[in-house]
MOPAC internal coordinates of N, CA, C and O (Angstrom, degrees):
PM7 1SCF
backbone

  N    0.0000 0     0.00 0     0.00 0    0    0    0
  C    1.4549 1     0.00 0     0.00 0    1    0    0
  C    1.5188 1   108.41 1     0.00 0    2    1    0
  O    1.2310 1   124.90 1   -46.91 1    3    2    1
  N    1.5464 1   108.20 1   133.09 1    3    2    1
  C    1.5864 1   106.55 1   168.58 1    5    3    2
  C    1.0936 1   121.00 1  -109.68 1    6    5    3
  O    1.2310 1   119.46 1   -50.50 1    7    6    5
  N    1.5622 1   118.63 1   129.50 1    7    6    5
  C    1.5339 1    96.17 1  -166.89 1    9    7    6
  C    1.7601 1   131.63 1   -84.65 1   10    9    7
  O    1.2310 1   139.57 1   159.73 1   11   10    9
  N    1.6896 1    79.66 1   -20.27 1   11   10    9
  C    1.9024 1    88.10 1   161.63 1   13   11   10
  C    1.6014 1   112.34 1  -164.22 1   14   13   11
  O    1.2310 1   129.86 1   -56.65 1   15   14   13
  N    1.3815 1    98.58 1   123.35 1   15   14   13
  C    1.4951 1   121.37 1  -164.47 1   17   15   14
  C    1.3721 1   104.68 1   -47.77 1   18   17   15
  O    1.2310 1   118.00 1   123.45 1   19   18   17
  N    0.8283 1   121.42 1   -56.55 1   19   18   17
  C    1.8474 1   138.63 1  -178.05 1   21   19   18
  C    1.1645 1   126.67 1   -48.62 1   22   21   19
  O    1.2310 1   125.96 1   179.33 1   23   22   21
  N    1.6960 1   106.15 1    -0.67 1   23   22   21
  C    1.5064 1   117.38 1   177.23 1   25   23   22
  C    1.4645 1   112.13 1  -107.84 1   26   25   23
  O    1.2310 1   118.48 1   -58.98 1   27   26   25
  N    1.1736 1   120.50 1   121.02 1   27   26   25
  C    1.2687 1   153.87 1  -168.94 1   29   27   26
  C    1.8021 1    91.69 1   -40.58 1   30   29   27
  O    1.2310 1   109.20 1   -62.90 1   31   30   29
  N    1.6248 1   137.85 1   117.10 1   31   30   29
  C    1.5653 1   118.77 1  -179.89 1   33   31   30
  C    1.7274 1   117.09 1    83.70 1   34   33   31
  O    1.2310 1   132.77 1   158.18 1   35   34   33
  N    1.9097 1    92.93 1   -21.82 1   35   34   33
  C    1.9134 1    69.74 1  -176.18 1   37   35   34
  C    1.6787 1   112.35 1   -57.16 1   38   37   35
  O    1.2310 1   107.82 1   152.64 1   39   38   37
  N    1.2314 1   140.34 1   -27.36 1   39   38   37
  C    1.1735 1   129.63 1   176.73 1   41   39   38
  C    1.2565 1   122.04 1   -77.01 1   42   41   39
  O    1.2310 1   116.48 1  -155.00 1   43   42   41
  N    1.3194 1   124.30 1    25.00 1   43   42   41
  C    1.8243 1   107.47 1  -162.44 1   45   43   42
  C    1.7623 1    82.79 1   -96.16 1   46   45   43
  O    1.2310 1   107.45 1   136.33 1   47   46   45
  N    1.1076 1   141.01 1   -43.67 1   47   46   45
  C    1.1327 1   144.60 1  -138.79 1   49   47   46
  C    1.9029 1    95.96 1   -79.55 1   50   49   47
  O    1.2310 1   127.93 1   131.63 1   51   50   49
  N    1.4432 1   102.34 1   -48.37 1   51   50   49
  C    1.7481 1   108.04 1   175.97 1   53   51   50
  C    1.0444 1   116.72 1   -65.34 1   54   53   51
  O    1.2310 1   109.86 1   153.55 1   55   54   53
  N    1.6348 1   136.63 1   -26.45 1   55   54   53
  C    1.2636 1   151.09 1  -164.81 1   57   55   54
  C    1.4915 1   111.52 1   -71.40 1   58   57   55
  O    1.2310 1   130.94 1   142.75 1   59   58   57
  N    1.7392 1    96.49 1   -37.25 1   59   58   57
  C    1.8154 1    99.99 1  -169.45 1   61   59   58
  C    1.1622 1   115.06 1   -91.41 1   62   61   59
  O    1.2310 1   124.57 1   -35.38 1   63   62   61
  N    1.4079 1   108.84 1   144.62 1   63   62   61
  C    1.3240 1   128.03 1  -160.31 1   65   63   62
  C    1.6992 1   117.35 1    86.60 1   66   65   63
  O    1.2310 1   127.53 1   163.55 1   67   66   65
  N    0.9334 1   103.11 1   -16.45 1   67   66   65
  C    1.9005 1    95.43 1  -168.84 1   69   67   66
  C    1.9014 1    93.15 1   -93.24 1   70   69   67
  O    1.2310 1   127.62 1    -7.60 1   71   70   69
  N    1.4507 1   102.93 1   172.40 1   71   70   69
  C    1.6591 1   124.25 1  -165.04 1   73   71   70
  C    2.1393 1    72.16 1  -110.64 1   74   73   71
  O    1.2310 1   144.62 1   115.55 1   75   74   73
  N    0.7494 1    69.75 1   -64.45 1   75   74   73
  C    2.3625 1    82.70 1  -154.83 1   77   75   74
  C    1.4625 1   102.28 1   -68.72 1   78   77   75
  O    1.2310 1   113.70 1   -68.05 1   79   78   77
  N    1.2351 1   129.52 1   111.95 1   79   78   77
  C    1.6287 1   118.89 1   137.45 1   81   79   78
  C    1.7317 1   111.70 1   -70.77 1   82   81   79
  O    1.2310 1   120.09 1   -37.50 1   83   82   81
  N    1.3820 1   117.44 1   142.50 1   83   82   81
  C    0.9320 1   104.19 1   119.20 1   85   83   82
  C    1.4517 1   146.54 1  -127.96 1   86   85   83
  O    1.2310 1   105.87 1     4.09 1   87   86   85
  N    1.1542 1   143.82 1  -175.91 1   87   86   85
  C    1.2961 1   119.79 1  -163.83 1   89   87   86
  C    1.8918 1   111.15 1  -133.05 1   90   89   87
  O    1.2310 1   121.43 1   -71.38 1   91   90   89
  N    1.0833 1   114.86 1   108.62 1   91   90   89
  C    1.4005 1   102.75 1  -175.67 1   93   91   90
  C    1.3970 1   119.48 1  -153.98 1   94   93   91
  O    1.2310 1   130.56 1  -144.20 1   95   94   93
  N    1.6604 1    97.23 1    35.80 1   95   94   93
  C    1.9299 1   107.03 1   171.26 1   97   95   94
  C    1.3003 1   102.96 1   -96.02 1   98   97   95
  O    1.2310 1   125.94 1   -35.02 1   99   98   97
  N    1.3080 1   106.19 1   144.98 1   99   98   97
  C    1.8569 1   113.25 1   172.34 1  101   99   98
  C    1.9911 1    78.03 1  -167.45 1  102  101   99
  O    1.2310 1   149.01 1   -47.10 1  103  102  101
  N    1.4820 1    61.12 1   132.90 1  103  102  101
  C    2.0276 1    93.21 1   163.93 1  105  103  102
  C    1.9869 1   110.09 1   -63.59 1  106  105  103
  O    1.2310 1   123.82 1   -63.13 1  107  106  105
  N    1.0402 1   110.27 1   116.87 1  107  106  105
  C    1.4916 1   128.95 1  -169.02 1  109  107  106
  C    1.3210 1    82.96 1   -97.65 1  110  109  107
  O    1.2310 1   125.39 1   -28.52 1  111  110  109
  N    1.6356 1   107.25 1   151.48 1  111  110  109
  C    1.6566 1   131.75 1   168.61 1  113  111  110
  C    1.4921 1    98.31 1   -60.07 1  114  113  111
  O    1.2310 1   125.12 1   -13.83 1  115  114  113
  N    1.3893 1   107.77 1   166.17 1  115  114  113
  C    1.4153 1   106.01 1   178.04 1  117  115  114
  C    1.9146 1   118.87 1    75.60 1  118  117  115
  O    1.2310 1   127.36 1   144.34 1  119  118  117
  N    1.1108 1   103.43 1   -35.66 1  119  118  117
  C    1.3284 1   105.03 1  -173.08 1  121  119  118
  C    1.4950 1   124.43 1   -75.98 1  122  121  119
  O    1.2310 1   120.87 1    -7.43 1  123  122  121
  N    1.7463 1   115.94 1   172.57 1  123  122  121
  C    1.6019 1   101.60 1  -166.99 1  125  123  122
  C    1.5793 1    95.90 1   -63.00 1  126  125  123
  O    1.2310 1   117.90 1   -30.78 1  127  126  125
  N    1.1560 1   121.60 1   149.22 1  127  126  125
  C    1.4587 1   141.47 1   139.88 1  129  127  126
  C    1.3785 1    89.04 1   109.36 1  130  129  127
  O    1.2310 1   101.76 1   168.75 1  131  130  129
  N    1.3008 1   150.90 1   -11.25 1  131  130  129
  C    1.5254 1   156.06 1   164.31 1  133  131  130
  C    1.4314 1   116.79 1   -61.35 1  134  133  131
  O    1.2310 1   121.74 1   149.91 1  135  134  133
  N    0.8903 1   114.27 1   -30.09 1  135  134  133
  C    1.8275 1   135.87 1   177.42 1  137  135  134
  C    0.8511 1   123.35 1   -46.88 1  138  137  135
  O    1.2310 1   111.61 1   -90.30 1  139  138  137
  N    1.4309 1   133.41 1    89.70 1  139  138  137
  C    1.5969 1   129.32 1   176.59 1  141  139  138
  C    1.2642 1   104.58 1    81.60 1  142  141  139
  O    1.2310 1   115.23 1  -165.83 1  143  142  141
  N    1.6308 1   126.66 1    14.17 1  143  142  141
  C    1.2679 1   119.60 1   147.55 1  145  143  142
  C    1.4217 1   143.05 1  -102.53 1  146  145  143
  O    1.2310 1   106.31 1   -20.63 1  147  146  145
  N    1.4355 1   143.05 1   159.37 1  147  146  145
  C    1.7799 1   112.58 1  -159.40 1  149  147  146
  C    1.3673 1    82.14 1   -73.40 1  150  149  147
  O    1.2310 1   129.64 1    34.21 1  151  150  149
  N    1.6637 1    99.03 1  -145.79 1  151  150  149
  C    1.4260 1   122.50 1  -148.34 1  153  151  150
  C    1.2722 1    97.09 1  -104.06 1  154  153  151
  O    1.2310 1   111.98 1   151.90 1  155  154  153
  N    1.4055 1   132.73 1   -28.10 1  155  154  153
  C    1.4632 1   129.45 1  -166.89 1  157  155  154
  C    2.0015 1    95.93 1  -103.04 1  158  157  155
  O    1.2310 1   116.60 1   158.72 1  159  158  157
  N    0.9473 1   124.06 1   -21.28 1  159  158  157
  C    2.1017 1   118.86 1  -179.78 1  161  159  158
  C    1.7739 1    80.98 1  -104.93 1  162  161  159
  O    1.2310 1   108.58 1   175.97 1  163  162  161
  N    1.0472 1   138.97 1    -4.03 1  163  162  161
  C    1.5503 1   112.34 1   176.71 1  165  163  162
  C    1.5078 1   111.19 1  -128.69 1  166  165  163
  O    1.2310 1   108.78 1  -179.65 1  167  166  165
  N    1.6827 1   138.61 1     0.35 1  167  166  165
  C    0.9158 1   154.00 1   174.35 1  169  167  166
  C    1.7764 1   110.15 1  -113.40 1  170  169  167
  O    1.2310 1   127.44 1    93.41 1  171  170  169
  N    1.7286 1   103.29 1   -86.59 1  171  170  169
  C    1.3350 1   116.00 1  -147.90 1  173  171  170
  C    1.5025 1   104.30 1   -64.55 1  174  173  171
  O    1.2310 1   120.22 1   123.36 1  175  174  173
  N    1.1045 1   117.19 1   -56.64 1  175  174  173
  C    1.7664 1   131.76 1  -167.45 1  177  175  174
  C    1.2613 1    95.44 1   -50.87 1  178  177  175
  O    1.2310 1   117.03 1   104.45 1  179  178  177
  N    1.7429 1   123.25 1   -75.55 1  179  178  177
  C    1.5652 1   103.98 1  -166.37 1  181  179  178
  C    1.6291 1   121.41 1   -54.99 1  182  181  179
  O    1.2310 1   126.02 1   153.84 1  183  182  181
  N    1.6251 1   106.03 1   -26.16 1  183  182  181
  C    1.2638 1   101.86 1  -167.16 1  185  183  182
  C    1.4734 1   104.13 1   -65.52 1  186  185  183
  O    1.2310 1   119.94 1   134.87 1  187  186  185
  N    1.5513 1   117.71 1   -45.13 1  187  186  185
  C    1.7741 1   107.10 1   175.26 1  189  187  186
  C    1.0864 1   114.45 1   -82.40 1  190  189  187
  O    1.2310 1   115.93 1  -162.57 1  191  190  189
  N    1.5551 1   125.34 1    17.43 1  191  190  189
  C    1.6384 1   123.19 1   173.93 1  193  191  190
  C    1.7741 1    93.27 1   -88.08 1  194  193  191
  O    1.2310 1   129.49 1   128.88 1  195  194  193
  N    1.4412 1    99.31 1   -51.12 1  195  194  193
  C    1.4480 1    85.87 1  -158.18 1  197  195  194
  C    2.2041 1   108.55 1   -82.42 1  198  197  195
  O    1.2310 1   122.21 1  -171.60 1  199  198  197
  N    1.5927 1   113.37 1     8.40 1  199  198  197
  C    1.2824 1   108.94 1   165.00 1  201  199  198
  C    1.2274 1    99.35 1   -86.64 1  202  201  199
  O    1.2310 1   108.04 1   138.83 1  203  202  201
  N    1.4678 1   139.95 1   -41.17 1  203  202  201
  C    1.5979 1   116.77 1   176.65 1  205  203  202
  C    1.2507 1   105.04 1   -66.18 1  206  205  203
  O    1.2310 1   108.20 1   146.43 1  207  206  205
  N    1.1109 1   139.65 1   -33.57 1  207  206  205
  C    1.8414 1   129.82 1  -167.93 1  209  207  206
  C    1.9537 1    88.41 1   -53.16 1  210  209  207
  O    1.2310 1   121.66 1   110.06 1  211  210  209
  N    1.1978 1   114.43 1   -69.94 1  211  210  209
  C    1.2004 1   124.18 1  -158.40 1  213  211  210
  C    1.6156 1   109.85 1   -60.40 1  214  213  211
  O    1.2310 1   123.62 1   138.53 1  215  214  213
  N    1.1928 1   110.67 1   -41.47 1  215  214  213
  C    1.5689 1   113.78 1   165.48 1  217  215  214
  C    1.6638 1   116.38 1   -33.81 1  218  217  215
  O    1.2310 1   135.43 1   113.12 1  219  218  217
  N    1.8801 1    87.75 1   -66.88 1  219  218  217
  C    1.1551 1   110.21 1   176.32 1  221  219  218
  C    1.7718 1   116.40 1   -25.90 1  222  221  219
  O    1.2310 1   129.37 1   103.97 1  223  222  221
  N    1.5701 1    99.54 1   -76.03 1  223  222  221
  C    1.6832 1   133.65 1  -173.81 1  225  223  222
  C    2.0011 1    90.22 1   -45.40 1  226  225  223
  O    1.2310 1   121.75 1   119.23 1  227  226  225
  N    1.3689 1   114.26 1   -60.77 1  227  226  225
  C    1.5571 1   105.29 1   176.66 1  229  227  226
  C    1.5949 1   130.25 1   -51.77 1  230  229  227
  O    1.2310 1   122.88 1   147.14 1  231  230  229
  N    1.2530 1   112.08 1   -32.86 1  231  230  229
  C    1.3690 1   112.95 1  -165.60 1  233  231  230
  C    1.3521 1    77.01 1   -76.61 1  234  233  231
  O    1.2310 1   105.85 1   117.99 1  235  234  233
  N    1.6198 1   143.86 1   -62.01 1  235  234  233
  C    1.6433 1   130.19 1  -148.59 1  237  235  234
  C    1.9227 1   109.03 1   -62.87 1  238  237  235
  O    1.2310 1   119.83 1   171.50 1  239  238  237
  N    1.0541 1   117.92 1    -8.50 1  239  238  237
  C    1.6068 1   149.19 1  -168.78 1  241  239  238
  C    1.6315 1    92.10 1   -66.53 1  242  241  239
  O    1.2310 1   107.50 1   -96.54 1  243  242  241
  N    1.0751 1   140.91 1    83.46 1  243  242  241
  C    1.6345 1   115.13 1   162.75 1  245  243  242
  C    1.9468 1   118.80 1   -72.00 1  246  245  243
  O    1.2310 1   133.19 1  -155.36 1  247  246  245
  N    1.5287 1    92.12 1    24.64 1  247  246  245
  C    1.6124 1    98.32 1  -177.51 1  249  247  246
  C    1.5517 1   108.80 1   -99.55 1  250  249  247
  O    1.2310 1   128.44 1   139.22 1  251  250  249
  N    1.3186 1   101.35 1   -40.78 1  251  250  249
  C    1.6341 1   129.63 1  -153.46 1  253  251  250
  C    2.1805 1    95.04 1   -72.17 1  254  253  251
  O    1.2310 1   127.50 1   -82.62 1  255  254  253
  N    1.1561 1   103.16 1    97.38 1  255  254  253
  C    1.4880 1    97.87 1   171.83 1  257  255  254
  C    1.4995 1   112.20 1  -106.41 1  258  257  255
  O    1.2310 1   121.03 1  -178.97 1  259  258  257
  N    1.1509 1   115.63 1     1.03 1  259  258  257
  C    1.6663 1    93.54 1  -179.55 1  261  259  258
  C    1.8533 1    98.86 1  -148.48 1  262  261  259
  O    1.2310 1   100.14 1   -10.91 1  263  262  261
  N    1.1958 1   153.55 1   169.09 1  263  262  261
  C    1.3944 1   152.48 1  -163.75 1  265  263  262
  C    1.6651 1    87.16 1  -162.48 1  266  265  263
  O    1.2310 1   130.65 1   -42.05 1  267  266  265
  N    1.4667 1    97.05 1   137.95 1  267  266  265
  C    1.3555 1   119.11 1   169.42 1  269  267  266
  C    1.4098 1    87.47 1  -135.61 1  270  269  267
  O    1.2310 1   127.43 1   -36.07 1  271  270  269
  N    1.8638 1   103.30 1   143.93 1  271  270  269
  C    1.2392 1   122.18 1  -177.10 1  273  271  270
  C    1.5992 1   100.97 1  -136.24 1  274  273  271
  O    1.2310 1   115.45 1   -43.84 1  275  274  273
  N    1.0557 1   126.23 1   136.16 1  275  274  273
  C    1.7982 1   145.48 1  -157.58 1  277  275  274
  C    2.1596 1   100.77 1  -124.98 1  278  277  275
  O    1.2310 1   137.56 1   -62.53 1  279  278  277
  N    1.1256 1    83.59 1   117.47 1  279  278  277
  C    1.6573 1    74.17 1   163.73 1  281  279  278
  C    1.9388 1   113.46 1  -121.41 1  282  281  279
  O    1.2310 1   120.30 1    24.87 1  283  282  281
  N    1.0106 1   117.04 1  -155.13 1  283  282  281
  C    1.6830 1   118.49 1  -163.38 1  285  283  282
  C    1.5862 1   102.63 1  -166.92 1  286  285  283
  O    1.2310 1   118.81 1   -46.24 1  287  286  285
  N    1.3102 1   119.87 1   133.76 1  287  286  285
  C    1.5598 1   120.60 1   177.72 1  289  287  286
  C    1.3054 1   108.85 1   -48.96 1  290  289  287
  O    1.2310 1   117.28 1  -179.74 1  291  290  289
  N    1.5517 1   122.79 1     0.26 1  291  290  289
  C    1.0862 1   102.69 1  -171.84 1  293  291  290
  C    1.7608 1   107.87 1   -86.35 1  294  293  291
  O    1.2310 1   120.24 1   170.61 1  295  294  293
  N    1.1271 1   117.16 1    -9.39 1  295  294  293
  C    1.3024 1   109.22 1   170.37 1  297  295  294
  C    1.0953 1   150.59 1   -53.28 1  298  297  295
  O    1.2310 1   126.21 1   150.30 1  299  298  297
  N    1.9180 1   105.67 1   -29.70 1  299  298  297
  C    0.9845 1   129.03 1  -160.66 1  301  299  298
  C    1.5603 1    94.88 1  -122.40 1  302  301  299
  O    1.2310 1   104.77 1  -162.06 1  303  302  301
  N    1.2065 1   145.76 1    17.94 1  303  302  301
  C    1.4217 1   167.26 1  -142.05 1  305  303  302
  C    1.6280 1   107.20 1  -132.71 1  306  305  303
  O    1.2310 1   121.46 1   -83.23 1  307  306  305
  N    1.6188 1   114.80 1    96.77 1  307  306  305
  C    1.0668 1   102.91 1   174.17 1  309  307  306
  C    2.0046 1   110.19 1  -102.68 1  310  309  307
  O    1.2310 1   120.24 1   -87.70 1  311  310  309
  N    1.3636 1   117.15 1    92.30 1  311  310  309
  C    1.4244 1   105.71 1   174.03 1  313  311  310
  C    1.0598 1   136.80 1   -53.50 1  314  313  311
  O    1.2310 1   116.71 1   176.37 1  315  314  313
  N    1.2746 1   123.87 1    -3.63 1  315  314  313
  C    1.2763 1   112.82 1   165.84 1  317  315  314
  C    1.6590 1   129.85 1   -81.21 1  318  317  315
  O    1.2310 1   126.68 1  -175.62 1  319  318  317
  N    1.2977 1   104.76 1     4.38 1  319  318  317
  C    1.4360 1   132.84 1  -166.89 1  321  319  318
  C    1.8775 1    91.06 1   -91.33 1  322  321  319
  O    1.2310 1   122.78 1   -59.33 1  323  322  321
  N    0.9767 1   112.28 1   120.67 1  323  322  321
  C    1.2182 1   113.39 1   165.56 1  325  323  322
  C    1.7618 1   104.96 1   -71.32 1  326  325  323
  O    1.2310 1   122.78 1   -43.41 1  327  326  325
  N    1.9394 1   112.28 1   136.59 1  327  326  325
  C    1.1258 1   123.91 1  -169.65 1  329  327  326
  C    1.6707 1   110.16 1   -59.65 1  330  329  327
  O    1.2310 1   118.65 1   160.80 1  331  330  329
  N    1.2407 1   120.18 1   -19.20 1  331  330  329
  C    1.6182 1   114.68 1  -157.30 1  333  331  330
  C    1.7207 1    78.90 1  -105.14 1  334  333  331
  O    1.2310 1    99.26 1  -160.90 1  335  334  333
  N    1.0058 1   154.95 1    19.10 1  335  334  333
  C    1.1972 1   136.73 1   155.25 1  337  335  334
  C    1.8694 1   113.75 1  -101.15 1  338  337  335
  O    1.2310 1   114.35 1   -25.98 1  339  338  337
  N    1.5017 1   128.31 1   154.02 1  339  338  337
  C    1.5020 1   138.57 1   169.70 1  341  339  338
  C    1.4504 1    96.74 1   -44.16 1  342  341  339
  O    1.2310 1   120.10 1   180.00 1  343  342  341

């Protein structure tokens, strides 16, 4: 378990020993620290902060041979956009 993606190493410690990452945390709307922030300081940034942290944490891994990475509509999802508009 990591407790927050966005920290520089939180993954080196989960990484070792395993053959497989996979990767499939991203900060969801609604969630703690998402709150009253737009879409890019409460969505986008941590979500590619915390895939390089973990990138990062794999390459130092001499275990880690293969990385699977997962994404979610929420990436590409701007909520502040009302749904009935392009």
């Amino acid at each position: 378990m990591v407790e927050n993606i966005e920290t520089p190493g939180a993954f080196d410690a989960a990484v070792q020993g395993v053959d497989v990452v996979v990767h499939m945390a991203s900060p969801l709307p609604g969630a703690q620290g998402t709150i009253g922030k737009d879409n890019e300081t409460g969505i986008l940034l941590p979500a590619r902060d915390g895939t390089v942290n973990m990138l990062n944490s794999a390459v130092k891994s001499p275990s880690v041979k293969r990385v699977v990475l997962t994404s979610s509509s929420t990436a590409v999802v701007d909520f502040t956009v009302p749904l009935n508009e392009p």
